[in-house]
C-alpha positions in Angstrom: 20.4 -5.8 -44.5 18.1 -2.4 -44.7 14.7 -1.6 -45.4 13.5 1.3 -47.2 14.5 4.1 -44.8 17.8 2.1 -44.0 16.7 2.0 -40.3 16.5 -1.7 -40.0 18.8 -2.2 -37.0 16.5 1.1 -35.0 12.9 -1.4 -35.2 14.8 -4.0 -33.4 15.8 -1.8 -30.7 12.4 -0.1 -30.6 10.5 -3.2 -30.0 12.8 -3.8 -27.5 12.3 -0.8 -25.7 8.6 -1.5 -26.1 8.5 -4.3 -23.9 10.3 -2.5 -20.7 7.9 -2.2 -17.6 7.6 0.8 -15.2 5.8 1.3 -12.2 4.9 4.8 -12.6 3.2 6.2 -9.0 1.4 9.5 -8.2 2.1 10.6 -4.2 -1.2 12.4 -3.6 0.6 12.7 0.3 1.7 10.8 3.1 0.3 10.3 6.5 1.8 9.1 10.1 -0.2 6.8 12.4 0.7 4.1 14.7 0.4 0.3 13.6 -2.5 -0.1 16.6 -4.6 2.6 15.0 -3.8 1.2 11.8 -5.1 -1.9 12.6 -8.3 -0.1 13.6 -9.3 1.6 10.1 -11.8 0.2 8.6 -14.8 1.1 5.4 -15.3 4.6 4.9 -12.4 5.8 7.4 -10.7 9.1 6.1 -7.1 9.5 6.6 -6.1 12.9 6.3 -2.8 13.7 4.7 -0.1 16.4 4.4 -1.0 18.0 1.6 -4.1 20.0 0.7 -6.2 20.6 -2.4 -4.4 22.0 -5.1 -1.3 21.5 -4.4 1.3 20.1 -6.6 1.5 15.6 -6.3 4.9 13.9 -6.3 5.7 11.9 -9.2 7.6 8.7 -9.4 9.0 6.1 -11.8 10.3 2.5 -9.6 10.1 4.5 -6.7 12.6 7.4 -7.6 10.9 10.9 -7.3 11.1 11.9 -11.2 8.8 15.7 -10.8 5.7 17.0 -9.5 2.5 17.2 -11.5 -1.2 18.3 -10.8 -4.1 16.0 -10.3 -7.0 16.6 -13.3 -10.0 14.2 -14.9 -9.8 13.6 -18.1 -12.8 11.5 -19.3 -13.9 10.2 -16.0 -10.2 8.6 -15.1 -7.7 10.4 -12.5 -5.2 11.3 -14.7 -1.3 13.7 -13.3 -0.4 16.3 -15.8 3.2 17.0 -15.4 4.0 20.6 -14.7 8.1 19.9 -13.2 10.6 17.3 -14.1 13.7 17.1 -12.0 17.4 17.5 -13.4 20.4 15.3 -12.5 21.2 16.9 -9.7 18.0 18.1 -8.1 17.6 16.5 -4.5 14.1 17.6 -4.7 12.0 14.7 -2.8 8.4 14.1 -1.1 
């Protein structure tokens, strides 16, 4: 069986594909406290982290650091534009 482009067997596979889920995470930076301070934060408290402004965020897909990207708005919503995407073999992490 084949439709008009003969690509019949390729839609099934595409729809598929189209129902995978991915849990894609930006790492704006990380921070080290102890669980008793922790505990403390509350409202309005500022953590600081170890990277500053500017600099380049981690990206990751399921938790596997994928490439780094920079932060920018785009109509009102956070959004990472990918500047670096890791080969194979890169050991690049955090």
């Amino acid at each position: 069986m084949s439709d008009e482009n003969g690509l019949a067997g390729l839609t099934e596979a595409g729809k598929a594909a189209e129902t995978i889920s991915v849990d894609i995470t930006a790492v704006l930076g990380t921070a080290e406290m102890k669980v008793s301070n922790l505990l403390k934060i509350g409202r309005g408290a500022v953590i600081e982290l170890d990277r500053r402004v500017g600099e380049s965020v981690e990206i990751q897909v399921n938790g596997m650091y994928i490439g780094r990207g920079e932060v920018v708005v785009v109509d009102d919503h956070l959004a990472v534009s990918i500047t670096e995407i890791y080969g194979k073999g890169d050991e690049s992490e955090g």
